[in-house]
MARFILUM-65161 format. One record per residue (C-alpha): residue number from 0; x, z, y. Coordinates in Angstrom, 3 decimals, always signed. Each point is the difference from the previous one (the first is absolute). Layout:
BEGIN
resi NUM&u X&w Z&v Y
...
REM end
This chain:
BEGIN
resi 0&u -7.823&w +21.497&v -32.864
resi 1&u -2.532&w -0.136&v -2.433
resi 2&u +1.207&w +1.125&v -3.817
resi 3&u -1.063&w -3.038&v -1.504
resi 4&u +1.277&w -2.373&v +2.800
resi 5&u +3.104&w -1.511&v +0.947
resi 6&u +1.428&w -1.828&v +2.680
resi 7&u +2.742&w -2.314&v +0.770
resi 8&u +1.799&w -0.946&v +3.321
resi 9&u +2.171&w -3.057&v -0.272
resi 10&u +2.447&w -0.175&v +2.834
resi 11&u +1.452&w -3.109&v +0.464
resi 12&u +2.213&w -2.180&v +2.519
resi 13&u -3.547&w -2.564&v +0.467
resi 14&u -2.787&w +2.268&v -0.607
resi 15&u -0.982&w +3.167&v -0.750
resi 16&u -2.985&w +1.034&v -2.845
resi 17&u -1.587&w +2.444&v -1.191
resi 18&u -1.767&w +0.190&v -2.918
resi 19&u -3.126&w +2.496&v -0.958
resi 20&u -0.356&w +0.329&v -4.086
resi 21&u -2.278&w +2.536&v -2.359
resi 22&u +1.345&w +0.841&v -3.426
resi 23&u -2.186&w -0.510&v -2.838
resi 24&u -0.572&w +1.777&v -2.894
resi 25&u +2.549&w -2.146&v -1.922
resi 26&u +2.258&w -0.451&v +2.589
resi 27&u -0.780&w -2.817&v +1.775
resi 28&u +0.001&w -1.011&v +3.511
resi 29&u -3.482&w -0.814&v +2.365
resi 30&u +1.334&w -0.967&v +3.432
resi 31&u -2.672&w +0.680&v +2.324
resi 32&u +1.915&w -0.535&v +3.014
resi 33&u +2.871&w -1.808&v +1.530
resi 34&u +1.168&w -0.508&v +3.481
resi 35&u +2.384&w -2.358&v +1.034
resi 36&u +2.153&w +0.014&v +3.849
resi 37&u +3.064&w -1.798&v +1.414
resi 38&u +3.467&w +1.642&v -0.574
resi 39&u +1.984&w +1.315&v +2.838
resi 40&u +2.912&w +2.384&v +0.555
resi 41&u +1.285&w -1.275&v -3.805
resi 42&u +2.300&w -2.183&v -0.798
resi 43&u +1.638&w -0.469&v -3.444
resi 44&u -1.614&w +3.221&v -1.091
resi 45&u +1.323&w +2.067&v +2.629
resi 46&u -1.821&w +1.725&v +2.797
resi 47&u +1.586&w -1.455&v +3.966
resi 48&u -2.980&w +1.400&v +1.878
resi 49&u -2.056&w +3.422&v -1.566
resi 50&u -2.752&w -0.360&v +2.895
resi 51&u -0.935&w -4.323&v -0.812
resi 52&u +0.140&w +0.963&v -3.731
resi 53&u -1.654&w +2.780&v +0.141
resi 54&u -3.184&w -2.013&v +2.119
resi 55&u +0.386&w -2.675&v -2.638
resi 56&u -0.516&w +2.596&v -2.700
resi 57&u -2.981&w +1.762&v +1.941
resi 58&u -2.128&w -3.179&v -0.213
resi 59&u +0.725&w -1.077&v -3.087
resi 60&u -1.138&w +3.694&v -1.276
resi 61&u -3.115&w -0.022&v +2.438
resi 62&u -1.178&w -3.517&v -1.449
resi 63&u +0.598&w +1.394&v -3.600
resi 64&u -1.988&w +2.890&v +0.610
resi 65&u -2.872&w -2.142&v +1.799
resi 66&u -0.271&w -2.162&v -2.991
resi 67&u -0.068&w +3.233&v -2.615
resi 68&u -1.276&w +2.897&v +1.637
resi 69&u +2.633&w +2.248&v -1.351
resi 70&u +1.731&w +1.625&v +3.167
resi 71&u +3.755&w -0.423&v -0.706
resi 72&u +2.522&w +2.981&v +0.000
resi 73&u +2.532&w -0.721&v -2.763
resi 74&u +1.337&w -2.710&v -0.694
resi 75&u +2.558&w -1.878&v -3.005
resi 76&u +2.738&w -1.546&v +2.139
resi 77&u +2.379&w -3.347&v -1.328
resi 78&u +3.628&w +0.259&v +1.225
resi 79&u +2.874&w -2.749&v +0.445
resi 80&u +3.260&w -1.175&v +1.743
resi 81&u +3.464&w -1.099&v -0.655
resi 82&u +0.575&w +4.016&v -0.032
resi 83&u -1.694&w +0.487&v -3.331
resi 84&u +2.286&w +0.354&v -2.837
resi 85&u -0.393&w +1.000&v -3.573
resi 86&u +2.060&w +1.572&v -2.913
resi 87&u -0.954&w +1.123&v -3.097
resi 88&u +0.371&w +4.247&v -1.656
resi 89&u +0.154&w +1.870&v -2.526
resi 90&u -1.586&w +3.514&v -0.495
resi 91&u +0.809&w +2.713&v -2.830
resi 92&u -1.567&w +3.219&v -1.105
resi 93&u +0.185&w +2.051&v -3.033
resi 94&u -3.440&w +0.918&v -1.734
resi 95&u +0.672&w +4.124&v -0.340
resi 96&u -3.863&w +0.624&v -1.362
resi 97&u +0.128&w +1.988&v -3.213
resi 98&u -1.914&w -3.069&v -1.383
resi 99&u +1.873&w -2.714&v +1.374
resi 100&u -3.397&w -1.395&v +1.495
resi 101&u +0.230&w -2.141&v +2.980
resi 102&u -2.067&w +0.720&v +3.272
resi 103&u -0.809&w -1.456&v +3.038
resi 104&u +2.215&w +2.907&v +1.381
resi 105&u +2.570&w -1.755&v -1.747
resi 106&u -0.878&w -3.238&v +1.352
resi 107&u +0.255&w +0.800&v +3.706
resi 108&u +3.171&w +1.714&v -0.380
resi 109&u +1.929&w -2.964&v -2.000
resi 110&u -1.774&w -2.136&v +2.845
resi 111&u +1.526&w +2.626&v +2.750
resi 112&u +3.188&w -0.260&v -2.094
resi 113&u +0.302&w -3.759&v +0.534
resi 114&u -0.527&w +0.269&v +3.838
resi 115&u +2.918&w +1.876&v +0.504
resi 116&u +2.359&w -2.885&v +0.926
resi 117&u +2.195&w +0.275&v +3.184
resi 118&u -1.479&w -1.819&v +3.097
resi 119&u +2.013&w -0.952&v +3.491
resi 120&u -1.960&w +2.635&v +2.252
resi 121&u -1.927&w -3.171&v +2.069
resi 122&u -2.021&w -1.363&v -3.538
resi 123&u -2.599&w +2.241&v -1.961
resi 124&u -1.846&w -0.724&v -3.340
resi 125&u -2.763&w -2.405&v +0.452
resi 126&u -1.053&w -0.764&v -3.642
resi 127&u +1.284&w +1.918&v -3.366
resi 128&u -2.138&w -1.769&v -2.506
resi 129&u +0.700&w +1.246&v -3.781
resi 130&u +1.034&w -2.930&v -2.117
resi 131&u -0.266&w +1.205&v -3.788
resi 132&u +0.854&w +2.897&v -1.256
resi 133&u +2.838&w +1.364&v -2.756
resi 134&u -0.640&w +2.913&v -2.537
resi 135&u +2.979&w +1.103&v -1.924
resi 136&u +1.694&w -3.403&v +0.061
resi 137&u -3.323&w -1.687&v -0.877
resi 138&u -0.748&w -2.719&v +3.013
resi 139&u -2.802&w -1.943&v +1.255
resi 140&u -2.606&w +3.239&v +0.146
resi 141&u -2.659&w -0.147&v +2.631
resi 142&u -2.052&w +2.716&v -0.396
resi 143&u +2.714&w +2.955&v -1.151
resi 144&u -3.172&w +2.885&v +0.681
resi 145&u -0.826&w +1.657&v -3.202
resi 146&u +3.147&w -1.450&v -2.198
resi 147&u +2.931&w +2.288&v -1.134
resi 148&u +3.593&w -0.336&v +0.459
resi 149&u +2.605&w +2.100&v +1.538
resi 150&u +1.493&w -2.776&v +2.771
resi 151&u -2.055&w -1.871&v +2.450
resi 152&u +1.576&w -3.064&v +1.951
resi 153&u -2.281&w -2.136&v +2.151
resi 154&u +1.701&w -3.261&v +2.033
resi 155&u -1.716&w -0.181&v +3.615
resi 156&u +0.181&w -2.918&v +2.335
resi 157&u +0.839&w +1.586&v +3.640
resi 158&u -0.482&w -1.634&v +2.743
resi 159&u +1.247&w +0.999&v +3.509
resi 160&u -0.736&w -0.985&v +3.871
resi 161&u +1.929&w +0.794&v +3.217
resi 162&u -1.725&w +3.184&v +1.087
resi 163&u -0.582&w -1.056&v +3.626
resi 164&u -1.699&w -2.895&v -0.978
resi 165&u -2.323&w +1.502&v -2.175
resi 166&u -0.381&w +2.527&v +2.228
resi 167&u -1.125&w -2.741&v +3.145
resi 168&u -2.617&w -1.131&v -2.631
resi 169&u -1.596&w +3.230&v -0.816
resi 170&u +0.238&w +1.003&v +4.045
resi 171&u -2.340&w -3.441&v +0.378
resi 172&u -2.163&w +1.198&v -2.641
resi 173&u -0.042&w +3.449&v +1.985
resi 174&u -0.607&w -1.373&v +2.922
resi 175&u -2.757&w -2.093&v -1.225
resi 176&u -2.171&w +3.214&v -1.259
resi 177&u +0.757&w -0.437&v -3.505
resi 178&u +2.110&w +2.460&v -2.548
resi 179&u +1.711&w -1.679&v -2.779
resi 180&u -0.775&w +0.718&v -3.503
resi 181&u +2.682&w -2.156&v -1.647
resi 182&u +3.135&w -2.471&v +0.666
resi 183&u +0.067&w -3.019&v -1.660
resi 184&u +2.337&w -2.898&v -0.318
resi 185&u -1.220&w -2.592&v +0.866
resi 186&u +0.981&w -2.382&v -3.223
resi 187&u -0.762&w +2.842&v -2.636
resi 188&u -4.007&w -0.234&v +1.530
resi 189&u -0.107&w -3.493&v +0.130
resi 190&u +0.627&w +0.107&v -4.119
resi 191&u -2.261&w +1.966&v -0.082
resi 192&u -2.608&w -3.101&v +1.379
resi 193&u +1.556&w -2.666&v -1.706
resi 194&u +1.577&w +0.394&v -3.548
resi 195&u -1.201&w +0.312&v -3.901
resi 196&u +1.432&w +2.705&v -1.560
resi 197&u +0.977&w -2.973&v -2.254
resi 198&u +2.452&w -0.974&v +2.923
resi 199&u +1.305&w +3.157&v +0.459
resi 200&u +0.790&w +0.734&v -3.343
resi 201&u +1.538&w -3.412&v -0.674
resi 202&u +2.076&w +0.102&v +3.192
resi 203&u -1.005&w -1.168&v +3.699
resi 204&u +1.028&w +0.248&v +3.546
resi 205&u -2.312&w +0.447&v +2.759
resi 206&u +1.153&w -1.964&v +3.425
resi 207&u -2.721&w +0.667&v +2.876
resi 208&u +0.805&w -2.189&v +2.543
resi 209&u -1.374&w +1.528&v +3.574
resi 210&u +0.697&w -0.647&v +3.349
resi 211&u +3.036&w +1.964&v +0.615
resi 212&u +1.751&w +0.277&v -3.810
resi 213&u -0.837&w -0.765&v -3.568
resi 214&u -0.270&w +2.864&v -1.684
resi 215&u +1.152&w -0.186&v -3.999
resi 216&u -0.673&w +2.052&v -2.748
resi 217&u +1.027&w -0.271&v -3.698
resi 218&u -1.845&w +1.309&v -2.661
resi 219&u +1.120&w -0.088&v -3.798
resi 220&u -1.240&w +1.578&v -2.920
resi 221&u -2.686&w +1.010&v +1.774
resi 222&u +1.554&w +2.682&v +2.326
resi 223&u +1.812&w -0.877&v +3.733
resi 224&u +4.080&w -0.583&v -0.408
resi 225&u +1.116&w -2.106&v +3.519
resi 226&u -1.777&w +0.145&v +3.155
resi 227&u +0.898&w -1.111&v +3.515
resi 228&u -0.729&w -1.976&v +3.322
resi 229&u +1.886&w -3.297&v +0.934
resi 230&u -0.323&w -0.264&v +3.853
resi 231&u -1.433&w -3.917&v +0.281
resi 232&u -3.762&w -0.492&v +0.144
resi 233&u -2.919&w -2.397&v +0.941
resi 234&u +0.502&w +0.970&v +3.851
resi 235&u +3.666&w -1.895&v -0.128
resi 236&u -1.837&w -3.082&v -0.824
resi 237&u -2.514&w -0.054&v +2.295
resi 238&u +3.180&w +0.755&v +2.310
resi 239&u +1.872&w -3.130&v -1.214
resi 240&u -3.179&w -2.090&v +0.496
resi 241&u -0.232&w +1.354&v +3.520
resi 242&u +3.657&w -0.996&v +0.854
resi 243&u +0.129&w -3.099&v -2.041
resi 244&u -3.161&w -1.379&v +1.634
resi 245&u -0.145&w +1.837&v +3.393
resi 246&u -3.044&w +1.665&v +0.029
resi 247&u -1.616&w +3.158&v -0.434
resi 248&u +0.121&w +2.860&v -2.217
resi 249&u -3.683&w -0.191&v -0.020
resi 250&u -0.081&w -3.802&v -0.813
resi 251&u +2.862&w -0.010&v -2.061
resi 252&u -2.021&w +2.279&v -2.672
resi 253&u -2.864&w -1.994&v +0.125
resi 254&u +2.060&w -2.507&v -0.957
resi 255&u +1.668&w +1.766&v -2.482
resi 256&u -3.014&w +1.307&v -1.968
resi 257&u -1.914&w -3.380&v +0.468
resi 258&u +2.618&w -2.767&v +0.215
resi 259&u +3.457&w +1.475&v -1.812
resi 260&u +1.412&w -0.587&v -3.591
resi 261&u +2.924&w +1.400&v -1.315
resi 262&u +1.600&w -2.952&v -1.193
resi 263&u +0.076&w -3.638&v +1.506
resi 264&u -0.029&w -2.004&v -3.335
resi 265&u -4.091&w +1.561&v +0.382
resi 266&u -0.767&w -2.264&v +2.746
resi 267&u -0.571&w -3.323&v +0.535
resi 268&u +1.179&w -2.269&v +2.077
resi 269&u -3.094&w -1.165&v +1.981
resi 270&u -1.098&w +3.605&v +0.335
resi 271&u -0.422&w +1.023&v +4.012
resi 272&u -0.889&w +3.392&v +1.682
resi 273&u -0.729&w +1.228&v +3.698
resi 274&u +2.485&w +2.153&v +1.741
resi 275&u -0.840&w +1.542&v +3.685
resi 276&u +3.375&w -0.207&v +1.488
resi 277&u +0.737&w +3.246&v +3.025
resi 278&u -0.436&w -0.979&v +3.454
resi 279&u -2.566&w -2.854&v -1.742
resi 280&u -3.517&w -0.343&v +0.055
resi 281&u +0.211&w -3.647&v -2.449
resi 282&u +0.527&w +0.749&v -3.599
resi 283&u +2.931&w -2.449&v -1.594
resi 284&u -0.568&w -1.667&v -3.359
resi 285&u +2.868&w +1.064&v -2.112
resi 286&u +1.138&w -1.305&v -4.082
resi 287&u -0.814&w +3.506&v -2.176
resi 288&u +3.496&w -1.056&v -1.116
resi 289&u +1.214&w +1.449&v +2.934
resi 290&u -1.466&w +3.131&v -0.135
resi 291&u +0.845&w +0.214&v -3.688
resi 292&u +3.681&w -0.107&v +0.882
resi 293&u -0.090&w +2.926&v +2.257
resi 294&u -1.850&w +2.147&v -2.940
resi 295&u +2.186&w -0.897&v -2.923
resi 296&u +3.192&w +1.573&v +0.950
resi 297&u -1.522&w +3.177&v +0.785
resi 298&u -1.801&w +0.588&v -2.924
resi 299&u +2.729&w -1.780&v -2.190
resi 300&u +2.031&w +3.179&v +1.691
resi 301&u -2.923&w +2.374&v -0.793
resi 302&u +0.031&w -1.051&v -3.665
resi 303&u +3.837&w +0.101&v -0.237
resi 304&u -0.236&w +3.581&v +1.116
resi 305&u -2.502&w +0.511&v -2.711
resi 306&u +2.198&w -1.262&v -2.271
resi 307&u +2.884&w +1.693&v +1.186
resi 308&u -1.606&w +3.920&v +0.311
resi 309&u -1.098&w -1.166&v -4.182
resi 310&u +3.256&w -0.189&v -0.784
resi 311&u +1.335&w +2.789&v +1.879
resi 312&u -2.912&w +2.505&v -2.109
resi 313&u +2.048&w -1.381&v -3.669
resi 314&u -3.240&w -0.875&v -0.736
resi 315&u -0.391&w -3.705&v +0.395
resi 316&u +0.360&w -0.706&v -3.716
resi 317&u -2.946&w +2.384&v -1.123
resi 318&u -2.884&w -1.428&v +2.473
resi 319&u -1.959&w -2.242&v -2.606
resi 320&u -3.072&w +0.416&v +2.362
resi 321&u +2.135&w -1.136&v +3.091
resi 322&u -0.706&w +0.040&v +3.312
resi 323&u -3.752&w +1.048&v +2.004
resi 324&u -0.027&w -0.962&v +3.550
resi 325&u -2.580&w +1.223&v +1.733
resi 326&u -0.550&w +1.541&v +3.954
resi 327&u -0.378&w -2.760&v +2.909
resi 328&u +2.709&w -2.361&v -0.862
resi 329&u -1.568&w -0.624&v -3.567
resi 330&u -2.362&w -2.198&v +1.412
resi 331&u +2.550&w -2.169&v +1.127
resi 332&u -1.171&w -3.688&v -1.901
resi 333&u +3.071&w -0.516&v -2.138
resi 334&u +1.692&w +3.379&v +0.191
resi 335&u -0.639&w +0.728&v -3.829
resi 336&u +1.611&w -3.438&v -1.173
resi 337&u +3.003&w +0.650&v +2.775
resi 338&u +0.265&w +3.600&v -1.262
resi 339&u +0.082&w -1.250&v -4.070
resi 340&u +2.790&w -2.951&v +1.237
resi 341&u +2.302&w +2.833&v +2.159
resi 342&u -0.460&w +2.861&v -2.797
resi 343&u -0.376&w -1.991&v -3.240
resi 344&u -2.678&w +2.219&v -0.911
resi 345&u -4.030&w -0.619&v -0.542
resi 346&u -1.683&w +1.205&v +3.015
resi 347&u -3.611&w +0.497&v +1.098
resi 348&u -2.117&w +1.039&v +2.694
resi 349&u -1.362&w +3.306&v -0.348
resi 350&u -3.028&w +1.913&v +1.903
resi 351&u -1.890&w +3.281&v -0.448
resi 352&u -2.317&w +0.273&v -3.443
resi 353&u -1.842&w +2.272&v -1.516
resi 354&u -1.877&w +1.175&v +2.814
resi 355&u -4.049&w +0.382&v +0.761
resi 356&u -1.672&w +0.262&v +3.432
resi 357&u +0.628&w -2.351&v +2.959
resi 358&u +3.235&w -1.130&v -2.092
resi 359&u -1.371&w -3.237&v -0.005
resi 360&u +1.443&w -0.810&v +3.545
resi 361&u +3.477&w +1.742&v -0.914
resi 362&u +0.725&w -2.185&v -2.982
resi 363&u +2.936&w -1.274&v +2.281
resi 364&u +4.263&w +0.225&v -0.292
resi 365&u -0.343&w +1.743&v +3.592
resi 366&u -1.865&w +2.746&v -1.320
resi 367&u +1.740&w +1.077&v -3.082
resi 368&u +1.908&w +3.027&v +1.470
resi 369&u -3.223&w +1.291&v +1.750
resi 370&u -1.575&w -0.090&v -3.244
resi 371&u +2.662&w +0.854&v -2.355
resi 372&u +0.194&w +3.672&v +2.018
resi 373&u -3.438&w +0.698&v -0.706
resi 374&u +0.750&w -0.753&v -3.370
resi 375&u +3.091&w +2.389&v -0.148
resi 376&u -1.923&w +2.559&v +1.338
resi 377&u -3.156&w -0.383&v -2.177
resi 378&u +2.351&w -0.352&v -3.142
resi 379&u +1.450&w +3.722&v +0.685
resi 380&u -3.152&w +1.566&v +1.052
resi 381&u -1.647&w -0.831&v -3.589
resi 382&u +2.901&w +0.805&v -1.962
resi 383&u +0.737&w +3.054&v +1.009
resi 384&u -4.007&w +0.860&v +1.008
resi 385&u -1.219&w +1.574&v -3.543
resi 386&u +3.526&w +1.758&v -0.185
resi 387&u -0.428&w +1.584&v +3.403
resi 388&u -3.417&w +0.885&v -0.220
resi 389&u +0.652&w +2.183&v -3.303
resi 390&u +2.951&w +1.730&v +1.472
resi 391&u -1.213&w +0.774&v +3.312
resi 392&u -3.790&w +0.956&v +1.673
resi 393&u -1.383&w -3.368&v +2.323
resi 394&u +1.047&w +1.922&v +3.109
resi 395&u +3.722&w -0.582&v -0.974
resi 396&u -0.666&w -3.747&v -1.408
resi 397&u +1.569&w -2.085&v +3.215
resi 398&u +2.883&w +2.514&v +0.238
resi 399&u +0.907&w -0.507&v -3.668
resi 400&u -0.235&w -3.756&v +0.431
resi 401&u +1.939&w +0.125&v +3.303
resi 402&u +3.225&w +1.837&v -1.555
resi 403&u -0.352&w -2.574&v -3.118
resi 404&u +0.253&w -2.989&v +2.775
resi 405&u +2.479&w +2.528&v +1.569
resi 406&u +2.131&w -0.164&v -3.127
resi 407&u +0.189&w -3.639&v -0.017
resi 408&u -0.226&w -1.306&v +3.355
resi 409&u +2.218&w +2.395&v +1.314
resi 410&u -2.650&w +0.376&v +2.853
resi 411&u +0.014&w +3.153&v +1.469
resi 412&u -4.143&w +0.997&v +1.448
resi 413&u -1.629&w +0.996&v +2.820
resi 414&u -2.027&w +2.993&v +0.338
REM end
């Protein structure tokens, strides 16, 4: 992979995309490719067949690299599923220097330090992102290089996935021709796409509704404190659709993205739409009434899980900013005013920003993961870029920025 170039492989339940980007000078993103496939072998964020997923990944990579030019070797992968969990660590060291100078020595080992937790032998580390930082009592540091003290504390969010299924994702990956650079969950990427910094500092939670689970994330004071996956998604109400109208999974999500609102006061009562029934070739004439009671009681249970996983974090009372939807089932008409009404917090619609390119045609809720990984990726490569070129010669420049990603990933590379 090129050094100034990263990419992003979004595998989800309904789709799989990847995403071709080139840092700029400053830092931000030009996507010069993307290539979009059908999902298979995934459902709810876990692999059930390596060989369809793995095809499904292969063409979305091939049409990437078709649009770009950039052949494709490594790649930023998002992760999700009911088997994520998160807690949050603490890491101390003592500062022995003769002049009590902090280093970035220091800083990986009080980072080390706060990994050390114990783990059930089937989960590993996915994430251990450093919160703030503590020096000598003194909180709410975030750059400790270069200070003095003789006690460094940092608080890290960990979070941690079954290993088999992390495993079945990176043997798709494998399989496809591709080495991972990076693991990424899912929600922390999409935050990447779709808040202010304003938001985070204030207090938000992420909710990225996809096909299989909507993924949450909840940001406040600017750093990550609560993340999970609930397992309900846009794919359950194209299911209820399907069995409340008998008909297809095909026609029941063109109904869904065309037709559906989340709530039946939204509808009138004159308002008709076509349905093609199975076994019929005669579409009936239904009230949208209809279809809007199949809809609401699935995402009224969606939001209530929201809700719910908000409360569970202890941080429902310090989320000013409130709630971003975002992924597939944000385009839902009517899901924001359902999801203020369940929650009783403000809500909007959030999709990828702050992007340059052909980001014109991925200013959309569905693409805010895809996106937000390229960002991830593009916002560690220039931090740590002028660092890592001072301490090291250019030969050694991707190795240095692979054990940074290393460090808080928890990925482990490919050689």
């Amino acid at each position: 992979m090129a050094r100034d170039c990263v990419i992003g492989l979004d595998i989800g339940t309904t789709k799989v995309c990847t995403i071709v980007a080139e840092i700029e000078e400053r830092g931000r993103i030009n996507i010069v490719g993307v290539g979009n496939s059908i999902s298979s072998g995934i459902r709810k964020g876990v692999v059930i067949d390596i060989d369809s997923a793995a095809q499904a990944i292969s063409e979305s990579v091939e049409k990437a690299r078709a649009m770009s030019g950039y052949e494709i070797h490594r790649v930023i992968v998002g992760v999700t599923g009911e088997h994520v969990a998160s807690l949050n660590s603490r890491g101390v060291v003592a500062i022995t220097h003769p002049n009590r100078e902090i280093t970035e020595e220091d800083v990986e080992r009080v980072q080390d330090q706060s990994r050390v937790i114990v783990l059930p032998p089937d989960r590993e580390i996915i994430h251990a992102i450093p919160r703030s930082y503590s020096i000598d009592g003194q909180n709410g540091i975030r750059f400790p290089v270069g200070m003095s003290g003789t006690r460094l504390e940092v608080e890290t969010h960990v979070v941690t996935g079954a290993v088999t299924f992390l495993q079945n994702v990176a043997k798709c990956v494998h399989k496809a021709g591709l080495t991972i650079e990076a693991t990424v969950l899912e929600p922390i990427a999409t935050a990447e796409a779709v808040t202010l910094p304003d938001e985070k500092n204030l207090g938000v939670c992420i909710a990225d509704i996809g096909g299989g689970t909507t993924d949450i994330a909840i940001f406040v004071d600017g750093d990550i404190y609560y993340s999970s996956a609930i397992p309900v998604g846009g794919n359950h109400v194209t299911r209820d659709i399907s069995v409340g109208l008998r008909t297809s999974h095909d026609e029941s999500e063109r109904i869904k993205l065309s037709e559906a609102v989340a709530m039946v006061g939204m509808t009138a009562g004159d308002e008709l739409f076509e349905v093609l029934s199975l076994g019929s070739d005669e579409p009936r004439i239904l009230p949208k009434r209809i279809l809007a009671e199949i809809v609401e009681p699935r995402m009224h249970e969606l939001f209530t899980m929201v809700k719910q996983e908000i409360m569970r974090s202890g941080y429902y009372n310090m989320l000013p900013a409130g709630i971003i939807l975002s992924g597939g089932g944000a385009q839902l008409r009517g899901a924001t005013e359902l999801c203020r009404q369940v929650t009783g917090m403000p809500t909007r619609v959030g999709s990828p920003r702050d992007v340059g390119g052909v980001a014109d045609t991925l200013r959309s809720p569905i693409y805010s993961t895809a996106v937000g990984l390229v960002q991830y990726g593009a916002h560690y490569h220039q931090q740590h870029r002028e660092i890592v070129r001072e301490q090291a010669p250019m030969g050694k420049y991707m190795k240095k920025i692979q054990n940074f990603f290393a460090r808080i990933t928890g990925s482990i590379f490919d050689h």
